[in-house]
MARFI-337304 format. One record per residue (C-alpha): residue number from 1; y, z, x. Coordinates in steps of 0.1 Angstrom, whole numbers, padded with zeros to 4 digits. Each point is the difference from the previous one (the first is absolute). Example, Ala and Ser with C-alpha at 12.3 -4.5 7.8 and 13.67 -1.06 7.14 Angstrom:
 seq    yy    zz    xx
   1 -0045  0078  0123
   2  0034 -0007  0014
end
This chain:
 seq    yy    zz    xx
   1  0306  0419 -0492
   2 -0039 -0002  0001
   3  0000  0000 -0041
   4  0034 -0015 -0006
   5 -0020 -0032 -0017
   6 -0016  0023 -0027
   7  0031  0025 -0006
   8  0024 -0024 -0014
   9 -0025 -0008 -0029
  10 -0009  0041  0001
  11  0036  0008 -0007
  12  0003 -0026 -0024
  13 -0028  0014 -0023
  14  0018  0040  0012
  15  0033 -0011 -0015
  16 -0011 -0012 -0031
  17 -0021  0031 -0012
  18  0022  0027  0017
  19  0024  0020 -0027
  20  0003  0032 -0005
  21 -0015  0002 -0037
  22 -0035  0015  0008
  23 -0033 -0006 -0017
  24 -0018  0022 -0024
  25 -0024  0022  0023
  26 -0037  0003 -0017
  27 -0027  0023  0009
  28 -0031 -0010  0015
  29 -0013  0007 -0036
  30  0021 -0027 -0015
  31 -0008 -0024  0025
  32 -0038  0009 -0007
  33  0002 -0006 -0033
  34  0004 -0039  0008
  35 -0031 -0011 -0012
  36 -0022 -0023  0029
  37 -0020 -0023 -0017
  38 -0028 -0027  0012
  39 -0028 -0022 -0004
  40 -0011 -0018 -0029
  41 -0026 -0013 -0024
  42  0004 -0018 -0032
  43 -0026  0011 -0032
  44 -0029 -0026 -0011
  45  0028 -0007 -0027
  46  0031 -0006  0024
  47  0015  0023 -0026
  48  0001  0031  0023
  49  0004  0007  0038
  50 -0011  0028  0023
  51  0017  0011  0030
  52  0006  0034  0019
  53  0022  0024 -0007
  54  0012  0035  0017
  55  0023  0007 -0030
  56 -0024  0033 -0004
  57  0009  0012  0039
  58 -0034 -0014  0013
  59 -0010 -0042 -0005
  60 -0020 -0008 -0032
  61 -0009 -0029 -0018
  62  0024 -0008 -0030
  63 -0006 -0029 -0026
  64  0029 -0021 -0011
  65  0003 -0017 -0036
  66  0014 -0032  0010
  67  0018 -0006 -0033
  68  0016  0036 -0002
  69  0003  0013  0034
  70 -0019  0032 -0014
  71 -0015  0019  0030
  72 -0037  0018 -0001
  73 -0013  0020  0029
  74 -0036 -0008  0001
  75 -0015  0024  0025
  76  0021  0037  0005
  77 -0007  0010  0034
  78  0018  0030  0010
  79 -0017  0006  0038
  80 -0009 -0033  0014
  81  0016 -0033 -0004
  82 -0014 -0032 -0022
  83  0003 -0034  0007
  84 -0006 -0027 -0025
  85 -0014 -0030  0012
  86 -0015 -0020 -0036
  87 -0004  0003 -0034
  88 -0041 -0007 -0003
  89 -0002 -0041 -0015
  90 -0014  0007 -0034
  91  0011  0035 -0011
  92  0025  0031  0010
  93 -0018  0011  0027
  94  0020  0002  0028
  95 -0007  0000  0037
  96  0019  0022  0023
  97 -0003  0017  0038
  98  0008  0031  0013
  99 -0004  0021  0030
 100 -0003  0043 -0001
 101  0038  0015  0014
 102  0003 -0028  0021
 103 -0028 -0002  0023
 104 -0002 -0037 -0005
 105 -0040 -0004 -0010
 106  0014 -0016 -0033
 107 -0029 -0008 -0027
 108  0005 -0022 -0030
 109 -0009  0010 -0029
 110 -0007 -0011 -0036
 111  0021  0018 -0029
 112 -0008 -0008 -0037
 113  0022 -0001 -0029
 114 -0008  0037 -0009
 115  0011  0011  0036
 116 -0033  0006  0018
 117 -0004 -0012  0031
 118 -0029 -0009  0020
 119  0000 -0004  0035
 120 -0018 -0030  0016
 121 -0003  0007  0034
 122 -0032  0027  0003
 123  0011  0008  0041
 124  0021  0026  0002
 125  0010 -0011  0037
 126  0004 -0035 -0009
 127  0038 -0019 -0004
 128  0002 -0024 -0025
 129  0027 -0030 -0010
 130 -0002 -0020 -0035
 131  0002 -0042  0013
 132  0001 -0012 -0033
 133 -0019 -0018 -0035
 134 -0023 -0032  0011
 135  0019 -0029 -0019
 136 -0026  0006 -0032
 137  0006  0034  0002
 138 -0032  0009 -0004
 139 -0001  0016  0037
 140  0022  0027  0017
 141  0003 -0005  0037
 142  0008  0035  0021
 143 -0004  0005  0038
 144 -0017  0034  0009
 145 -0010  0013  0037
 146 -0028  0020 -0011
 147 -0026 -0014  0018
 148  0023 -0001  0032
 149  0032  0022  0002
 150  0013 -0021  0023
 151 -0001 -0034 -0021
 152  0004 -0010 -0036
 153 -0027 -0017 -0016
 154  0007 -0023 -0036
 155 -0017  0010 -0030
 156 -0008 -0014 -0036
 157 -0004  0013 -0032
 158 -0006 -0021 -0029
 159  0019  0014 -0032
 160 -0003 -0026 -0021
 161 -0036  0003 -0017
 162  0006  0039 -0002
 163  0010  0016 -0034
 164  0030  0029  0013
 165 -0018  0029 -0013
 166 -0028 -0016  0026
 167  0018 -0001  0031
 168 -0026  0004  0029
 169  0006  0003  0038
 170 -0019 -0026  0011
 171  0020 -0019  0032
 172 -0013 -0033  0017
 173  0010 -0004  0036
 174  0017 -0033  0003
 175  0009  0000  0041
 176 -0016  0027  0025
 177  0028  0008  0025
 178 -0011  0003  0030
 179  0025 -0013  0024
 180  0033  0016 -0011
 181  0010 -0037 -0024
 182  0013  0013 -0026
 183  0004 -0019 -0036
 184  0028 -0018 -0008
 185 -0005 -0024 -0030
 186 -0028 -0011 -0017
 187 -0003 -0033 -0018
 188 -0004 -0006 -0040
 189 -0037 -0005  0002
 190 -0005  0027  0024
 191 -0016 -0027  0027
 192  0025  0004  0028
 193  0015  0033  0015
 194  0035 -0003  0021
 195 -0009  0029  0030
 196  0029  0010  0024
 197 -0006  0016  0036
 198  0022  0020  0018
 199  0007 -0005  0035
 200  0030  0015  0008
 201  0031  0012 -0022
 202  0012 -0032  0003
 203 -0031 -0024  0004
 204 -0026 -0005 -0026
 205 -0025 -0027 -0012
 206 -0010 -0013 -0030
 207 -0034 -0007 -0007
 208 -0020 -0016 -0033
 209 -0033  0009 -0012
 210 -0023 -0015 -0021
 211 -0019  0024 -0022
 212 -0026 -0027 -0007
 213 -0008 -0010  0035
 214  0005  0030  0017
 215  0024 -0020  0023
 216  0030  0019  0017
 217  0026 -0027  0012
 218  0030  0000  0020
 219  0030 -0013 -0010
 220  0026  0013  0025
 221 -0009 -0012  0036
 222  0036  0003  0020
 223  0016  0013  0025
 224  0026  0025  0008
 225  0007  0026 -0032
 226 -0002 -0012 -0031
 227 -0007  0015 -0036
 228 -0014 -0007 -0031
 229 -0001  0013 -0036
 230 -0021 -0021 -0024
 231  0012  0001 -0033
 232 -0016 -0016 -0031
 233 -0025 -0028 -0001
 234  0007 -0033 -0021
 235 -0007  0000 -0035
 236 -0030 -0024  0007
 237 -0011  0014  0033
 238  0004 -0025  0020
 239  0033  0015  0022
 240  0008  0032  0014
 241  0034  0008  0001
 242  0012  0026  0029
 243  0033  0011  0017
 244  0001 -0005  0034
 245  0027  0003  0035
 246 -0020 -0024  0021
 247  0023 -0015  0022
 248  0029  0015 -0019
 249  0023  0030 -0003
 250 -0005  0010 -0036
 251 -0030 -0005 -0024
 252 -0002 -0031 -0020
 253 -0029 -0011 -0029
 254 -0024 -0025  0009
 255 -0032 -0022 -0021
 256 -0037  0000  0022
 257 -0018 -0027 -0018
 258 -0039  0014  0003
 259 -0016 -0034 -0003
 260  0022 -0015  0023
 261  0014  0024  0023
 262  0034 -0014 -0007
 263  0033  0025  0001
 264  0033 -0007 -0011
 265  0028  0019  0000
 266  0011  0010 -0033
 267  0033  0020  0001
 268  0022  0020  0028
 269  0031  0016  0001
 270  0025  0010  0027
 271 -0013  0036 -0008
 272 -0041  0014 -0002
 273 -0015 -0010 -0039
 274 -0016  0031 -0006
 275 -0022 -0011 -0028
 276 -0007 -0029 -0023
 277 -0027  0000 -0031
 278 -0009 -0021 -0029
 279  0000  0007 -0039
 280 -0034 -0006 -0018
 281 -0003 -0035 -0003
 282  0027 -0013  0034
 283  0028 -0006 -0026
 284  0027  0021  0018
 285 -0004  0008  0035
 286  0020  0032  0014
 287  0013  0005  0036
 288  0017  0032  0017
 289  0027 -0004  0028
 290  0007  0030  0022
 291  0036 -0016  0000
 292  0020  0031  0028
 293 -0018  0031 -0016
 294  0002 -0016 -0037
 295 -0026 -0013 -0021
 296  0012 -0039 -0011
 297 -0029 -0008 -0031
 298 -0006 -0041 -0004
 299 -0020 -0010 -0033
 300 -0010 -0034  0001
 301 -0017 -0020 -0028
 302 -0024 -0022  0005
 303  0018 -0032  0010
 304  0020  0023  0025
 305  0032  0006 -0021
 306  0014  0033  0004
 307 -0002  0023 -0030
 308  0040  0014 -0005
 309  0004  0032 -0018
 310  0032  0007 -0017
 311  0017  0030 -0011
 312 -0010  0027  0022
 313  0020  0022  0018
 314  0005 -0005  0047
 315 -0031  0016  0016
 316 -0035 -0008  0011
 317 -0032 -0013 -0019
 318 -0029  0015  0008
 319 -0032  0013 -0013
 320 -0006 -0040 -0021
 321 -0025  0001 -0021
 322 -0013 -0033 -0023
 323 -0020  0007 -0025
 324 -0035 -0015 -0006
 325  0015 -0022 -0030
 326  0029 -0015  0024
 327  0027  0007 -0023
 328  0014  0036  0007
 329  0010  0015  0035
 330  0004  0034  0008
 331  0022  0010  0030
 332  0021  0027  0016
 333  0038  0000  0008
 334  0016  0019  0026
 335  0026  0003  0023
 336  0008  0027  0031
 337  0025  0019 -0023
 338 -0019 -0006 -0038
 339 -0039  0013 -0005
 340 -0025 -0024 -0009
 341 -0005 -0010 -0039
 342 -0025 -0019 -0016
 343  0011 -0037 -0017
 344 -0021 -0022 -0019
 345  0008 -0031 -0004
 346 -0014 -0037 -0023
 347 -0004 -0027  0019
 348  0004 -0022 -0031
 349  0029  0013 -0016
 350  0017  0013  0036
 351  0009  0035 -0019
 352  0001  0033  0024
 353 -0004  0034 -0012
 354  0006  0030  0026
 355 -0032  0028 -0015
 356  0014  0027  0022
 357  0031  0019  0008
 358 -0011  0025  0031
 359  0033  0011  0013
 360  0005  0033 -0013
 361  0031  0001 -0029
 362  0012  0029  0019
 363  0009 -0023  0032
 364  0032 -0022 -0006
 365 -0011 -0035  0018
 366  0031 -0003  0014
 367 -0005  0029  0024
 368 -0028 -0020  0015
 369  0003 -0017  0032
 370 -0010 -0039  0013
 371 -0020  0002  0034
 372  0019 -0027  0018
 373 -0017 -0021  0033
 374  0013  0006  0030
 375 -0012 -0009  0034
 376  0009  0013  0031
 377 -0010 -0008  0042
 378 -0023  0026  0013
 379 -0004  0003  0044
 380 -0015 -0030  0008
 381  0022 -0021 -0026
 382 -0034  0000 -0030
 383  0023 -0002 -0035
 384 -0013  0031 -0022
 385  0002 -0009 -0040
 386  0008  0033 -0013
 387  0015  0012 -0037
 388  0030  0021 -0004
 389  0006  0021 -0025
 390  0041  0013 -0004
 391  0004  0030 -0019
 392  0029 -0010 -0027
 393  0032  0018 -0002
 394  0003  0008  0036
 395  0038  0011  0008
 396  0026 -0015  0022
 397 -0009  0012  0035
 398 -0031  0019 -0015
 399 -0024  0004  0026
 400 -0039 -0001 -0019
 401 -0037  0011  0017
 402 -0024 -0027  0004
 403 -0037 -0005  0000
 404 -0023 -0030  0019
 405 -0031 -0001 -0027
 406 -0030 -0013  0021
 407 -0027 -0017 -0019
 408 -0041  0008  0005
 409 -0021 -0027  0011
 410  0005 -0006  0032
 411  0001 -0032 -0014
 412  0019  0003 -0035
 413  0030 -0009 -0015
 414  0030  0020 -0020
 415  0012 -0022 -0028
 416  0026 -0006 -0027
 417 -0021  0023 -0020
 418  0010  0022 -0027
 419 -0001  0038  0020
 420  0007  0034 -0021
 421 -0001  0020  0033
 422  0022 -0021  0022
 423  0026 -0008 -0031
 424 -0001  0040 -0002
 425  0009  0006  0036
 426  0029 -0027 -0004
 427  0010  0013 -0032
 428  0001  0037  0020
 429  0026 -0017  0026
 430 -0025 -0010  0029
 431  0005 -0036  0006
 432 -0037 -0016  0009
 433 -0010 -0023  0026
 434 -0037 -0017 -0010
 435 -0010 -0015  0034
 436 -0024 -0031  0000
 437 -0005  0007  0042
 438 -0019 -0027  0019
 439 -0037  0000 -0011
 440  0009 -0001 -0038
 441 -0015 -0026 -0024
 442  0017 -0021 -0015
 443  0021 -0016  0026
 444 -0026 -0024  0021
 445 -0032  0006  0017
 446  0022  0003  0035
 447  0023  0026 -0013
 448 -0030  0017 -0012
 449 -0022  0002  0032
 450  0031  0012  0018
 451 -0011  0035 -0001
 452 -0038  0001  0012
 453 -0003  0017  0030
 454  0038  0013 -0006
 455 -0005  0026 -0025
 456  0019  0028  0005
 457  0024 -0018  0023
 458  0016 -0039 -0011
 459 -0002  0013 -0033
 460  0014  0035  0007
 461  0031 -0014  0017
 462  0006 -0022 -0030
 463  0006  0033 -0018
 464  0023  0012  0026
 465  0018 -0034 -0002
 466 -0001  0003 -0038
 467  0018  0034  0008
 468  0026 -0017  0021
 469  0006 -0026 -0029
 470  0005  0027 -0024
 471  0026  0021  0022
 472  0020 -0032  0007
 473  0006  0003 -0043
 474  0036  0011 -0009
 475 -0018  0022 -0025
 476 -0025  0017  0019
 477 -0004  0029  0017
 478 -0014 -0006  0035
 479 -0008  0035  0005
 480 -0019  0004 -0031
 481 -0026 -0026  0004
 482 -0037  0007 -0012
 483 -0036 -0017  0001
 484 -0022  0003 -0029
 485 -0031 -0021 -0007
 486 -0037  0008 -0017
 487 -0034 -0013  0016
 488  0007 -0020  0034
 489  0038  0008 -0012
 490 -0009  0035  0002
 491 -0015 -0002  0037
 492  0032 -0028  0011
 493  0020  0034 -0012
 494 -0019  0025  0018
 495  0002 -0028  0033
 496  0038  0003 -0002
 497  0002  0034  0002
 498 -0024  0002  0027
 499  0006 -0029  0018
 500  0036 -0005 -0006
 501  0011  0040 -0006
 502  0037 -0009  0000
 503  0001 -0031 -0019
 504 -0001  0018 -0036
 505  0015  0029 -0015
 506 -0035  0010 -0023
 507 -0033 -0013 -0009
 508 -0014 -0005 -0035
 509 -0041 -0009  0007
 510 -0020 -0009 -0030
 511 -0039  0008  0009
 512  0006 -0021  0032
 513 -0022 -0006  0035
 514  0005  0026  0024
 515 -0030 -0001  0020
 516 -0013 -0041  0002
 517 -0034  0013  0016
 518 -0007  0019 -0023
 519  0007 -0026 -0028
 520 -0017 -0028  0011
 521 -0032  0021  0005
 522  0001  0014 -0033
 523  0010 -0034 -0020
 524 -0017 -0005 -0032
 525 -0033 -0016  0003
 526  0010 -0025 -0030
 527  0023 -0014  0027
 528 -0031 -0013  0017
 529  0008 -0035  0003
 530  0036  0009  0010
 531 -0006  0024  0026
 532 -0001 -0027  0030
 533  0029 -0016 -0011
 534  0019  0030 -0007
 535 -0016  0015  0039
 536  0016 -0038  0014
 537  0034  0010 -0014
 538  0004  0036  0008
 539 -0028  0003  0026
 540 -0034  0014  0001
 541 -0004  0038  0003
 542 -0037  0001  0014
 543  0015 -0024  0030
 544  0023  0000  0032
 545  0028 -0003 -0032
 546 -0004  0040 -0006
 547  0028  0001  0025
 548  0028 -0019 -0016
 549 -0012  0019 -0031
 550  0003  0031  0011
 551  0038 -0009  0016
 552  0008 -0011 -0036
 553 -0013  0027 -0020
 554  0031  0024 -0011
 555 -0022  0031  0000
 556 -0002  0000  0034
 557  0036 -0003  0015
 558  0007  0026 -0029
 559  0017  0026  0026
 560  0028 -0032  0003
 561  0016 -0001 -0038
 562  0030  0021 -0004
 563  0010 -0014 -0034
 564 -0012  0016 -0034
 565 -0023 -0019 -0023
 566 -0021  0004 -0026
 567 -0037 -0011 -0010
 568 -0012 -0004 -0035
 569 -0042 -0003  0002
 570 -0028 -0010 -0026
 571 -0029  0024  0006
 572 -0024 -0032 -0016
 573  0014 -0021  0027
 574 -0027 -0024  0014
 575  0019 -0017  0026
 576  0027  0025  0012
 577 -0023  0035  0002
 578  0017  0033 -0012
 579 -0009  0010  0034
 580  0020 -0026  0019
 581  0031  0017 -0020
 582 -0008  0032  0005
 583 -0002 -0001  0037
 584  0033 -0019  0002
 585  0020  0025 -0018
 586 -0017  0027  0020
 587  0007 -0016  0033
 588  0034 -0010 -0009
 589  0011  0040 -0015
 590 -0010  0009  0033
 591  0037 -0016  0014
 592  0021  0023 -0021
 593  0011 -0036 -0024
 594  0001  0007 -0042
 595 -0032 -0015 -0006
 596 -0012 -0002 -0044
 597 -0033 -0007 -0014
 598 -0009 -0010 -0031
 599 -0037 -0006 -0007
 600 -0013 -0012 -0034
 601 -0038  0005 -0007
 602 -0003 -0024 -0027
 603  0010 -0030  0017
 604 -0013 -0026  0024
 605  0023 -0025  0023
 606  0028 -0001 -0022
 607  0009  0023 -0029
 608 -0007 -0016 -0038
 609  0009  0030 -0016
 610  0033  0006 -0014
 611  0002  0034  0001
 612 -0010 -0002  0033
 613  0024 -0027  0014
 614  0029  0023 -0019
 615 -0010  0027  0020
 616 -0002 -0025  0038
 617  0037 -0012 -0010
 618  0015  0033 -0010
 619 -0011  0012  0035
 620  0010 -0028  0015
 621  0032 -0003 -0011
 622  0006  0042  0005
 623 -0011 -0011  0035
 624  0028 -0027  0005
 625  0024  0016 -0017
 626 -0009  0030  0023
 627 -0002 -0016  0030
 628  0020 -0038  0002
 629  0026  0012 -0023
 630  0007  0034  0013
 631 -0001  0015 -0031
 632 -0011  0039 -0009
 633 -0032  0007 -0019
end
């Protein structure tokens, strides 16, 4: 049998979590009222630390008393959500972004103690991102494309002379933009700027630039694909340090001596390092494995010994955080069936203290379910990483719905992540299938550029052999098979049911591409420096390309789906247009098929709001319940 090398582990895992003693089922409201937390910022004092909280229904920045665990909401936000990004060096000040209902034009903005907030980018039009303090801290470095939508430009402002009751908007360009390189990391005493260019989604090069001399060098000549993500410059600025896949499957960290021109590799893995930083002064060195869709955290000190942390419960670190002092760390813990909470722990004494509890009391952790990896052989033989998710309690013989969730991207990656809305679906007896189809990250730069060209096609037919996986499962239902996904997920949905009308028994789309011409016309102009690479990938519209796009686009094979589905739409949506949804649903009612919509006009690409993302789940779930399970309204 085609998946008879996958099944015996499958049924393994089946046997031990089938019984007949079922879970607690919780409303989508319980499941909301897990807390998502993240981010992070410790005080001048190290006594306190901000992050972001959506405790209120909508994300705000909270402060946490590091001794007591005492929470304090900072900013109280009830439309648009806040994002903390710093507490200000030498007050209580706090920096934070935010964009209006979604529409992704975030600003940052400047909010003092007694909660005014001033707003430091003057062009309305203008998109904004904070890049951090200048190692004095008498500088704040932010990227802005308001001289050019198309390209970022880096900014200044010096802080440190100004009294706080004086704060002025007075920003000094540091680097003019004006070939799509955008910033990367900037050295201690501001001389040299890390610039990356993209070529294609999965070529790039790095470049250095000297803000004294002008001089924009080169420091990626190769050949074939190749990427690279500078990370941090040495503490003396004499090295850059950079991740890089030249001549390798997965990303590995590397030195470029500037004087010399010398590189030596530094660290790799049989997996991509997603990111590696230094604390203040090099003492501890931290690097992040993508280790098969979870996060594995290394801190090293500085003769390279690992830094072992005792006494904390099985899940991932993420989120590390040193502060400026080198003796306290910040860092989040999670796993795919527990939330994320805050820990702090002492690098001297080795203590750990958890600062948060997120999952809500009402939810019994036990009714929680581990995503497991599983891989299975798609047409042409390609292993697919994908993460199932049983539903506990399932009966002797009991036959259960099922659900392939398809990440956005193209090019992303579902991971052992905590999920309220997939551990809801579980927990309301649908088990899920998270499918990592070929041109996901996370699993070597070949397995990534197996899509271009494809979309819509390799990748689809990894969903339908996803599908087959699933219906060779004891416990599964092979005639009650779904497709759900939001973004490129949403369009790989609306594909199926055009492309593939039989393959799936309903459609759950998530604000996803229906019509690719129209899409890559309209992308957002901050996506300037993108746009060639993203035209290499998918294809060009203004071109010969139109064609293929057009044969790919959902919206226009509409007349061909025969399954029901349902579309849940942000009105602020930059990327996927209201309009793109309206016309789908249109053109799809037109067959005769149960098509719902859901629009939200207070959200963007992706819902923040609680209330709204209660609403998106309760319709979704009335939807599967309706429609996979059989079950009256």
């Amino acid at each position: 049998m085609k998946y008879a090398s996958t099944l015996f582990l499958i049924l393994a895992l089946l046997t031990s979590c089938s019984t007949s003693d079922k879970p607690e089922q919780y409303s989508i409201n319980q499941f909301m009222d897990v807390v998502s937390v993240n981010g992070g910022a410790f005080s001048k004092d190290e006594n306190r630390f901000l992050i972001n909280s959506n405790k209120t229904g909508i994300f705000n920045a909270v402060e946490i008393d590091l001794q007591t665990g005492e929470q304090k909401f900072i900013t109280s936000s009830t439309d648009n959500a806040i994002f903390s990004e710093s507490y200000f060096p030498e007050d209580d000040r706090i920096l934070y972004s935010s964009d209006r209902g979604g529409n992704e034009i975030s600003h940052l903005y400047v909010q003092y103690p007694e909660g005014k907030a001033l707003d430091l980018i003057s062009d309305s039009t203008a998109k904004s991102d904070f890049i951090g303090w200048s190692f004095s801290k008498q500088n704040l470095y932010y990227t802005s494309n308001s001289r050019d939508k198309r390209f970022f430009d880096l900014y200044k402002i010096s802080t440190g002379s100004l009294k706080k009751e004086d704060f002025v908007l007075s920003a000094a360009s540091i680097y003019q933009n004006e070939k799509g390189l955008n910033v990367a990391a900037i050295s201690r005493d501001e001389r040299y700027l890390a610039l990356t260019e993209s070529i294609t989604t999965n070529n790039s090069n790095l470049y250095l630039h000297d803000t004294q001399t002008g001089e924009t060098k080169l420091l990626s000549p190769h050949e074939g694909d190749a990427q690279y993500s500078p990370q941090y410059f040495s503490v003396d600025g004499k090295q850059l340090m950079y991740l890089t896949d030249e001549n390798s499957e997965f990303m590995y960290l590397s030195s470029y001596d500037i004087m010399t021109g010398e590189r030596k590799k530094i660290e790799d893995a049989p997996w991509d390092i997603s990111y590696s930083y230094i604390s203040k002064t090099g003492k501890y060195r931290v690097v992040a494995i993508n280790n098969d869709a979870r996060t594995e955290m290394k801190i090293y000190d500085r003769v390279g010994n690992l830094v072992q942390i005792q006494g904390i419960p099985q899940g991932d670190i993420t989120g590390v955080n040193i502060s400026d002092s080198e003796t306290k760390m910040c860092f989040y813990l999670s796993s795919s069936n527990n939330p994320a909470n805050l820990y702090l722990y002492e690098f001297e004494s080795g203590r750990v203290r958890q600062l948060t509890n997120n999952l809500n009391p009402e939810i019994n952790p036990e009714d929680l379910v581990e995503g497991k990896v599983v891989r299975f052989s798609s047409f042409d033989g390609l292993k697919i990483p994908s993460l199932l998710y049983m539903p506990k309690g399932i009966g002797a013989g009991e036959k259960i719905p099922a659900l392939l969730l398809i990440h956005g991207g193209p090019g992303g990656q579902t991971r052992l992540n905590y999920s309220g809305y997939t551990q809801y679906l579980v927990n309301h007896g649908y088990a899920i299938l998270a499918v990592n189809n070929r041109g996901s990250s996370g699993y070597g730069k070949t397995f990534f550029a197996a899509d271009d060209r494809k979309h819509g096609d390799a990748d689809l037919r990894d969903c339908v052999e996803a599908k087959n996986f699933l219906s060779g499962l004891p416990e599964i239902d092979k005639e009650k098979i779904g497709i759900m996904g939001g973004s490129y997920g949403g369009y790989m949905t609306m594909a199926a049911l055009a492309f593939q009308p039989e393959a799936f028994k309903v459609g759950v789309n998530l604000f996803g591409v229906t019509n690719w011409l129209r899409t890559l016309k309209s992308i957002p102009s901050w996506w300037g420096s993108f746009r060639s690479a993203l035209y290499t990938e998918l294809g060009d519209p203004f071109t010969q390309d139109s064609v293929a796009l057009y044969n790919k686009s959902p919206l226009f094979f509409a007349n061909k789906i025969t399954k029901p589905f349902i579309v849940l739409q942000g009105s602020n949506d930059p990327r996927v247009l209201q309009i793109e949804s309206d016309e789908m649903v249109a053109e799809a009612r037109k067959n005769g098929v149960p098509v719902e919509y859901v629009v939200f006009p207070d959200e963007g690409h992706g819902f923040v709001k609680k209330e709204n993302n209660i609403k998106a789940y309760e319709e979704i779930l009335k939807f599967l319940d309706a429609h996979l399970k059989g079950l009256e309204k």
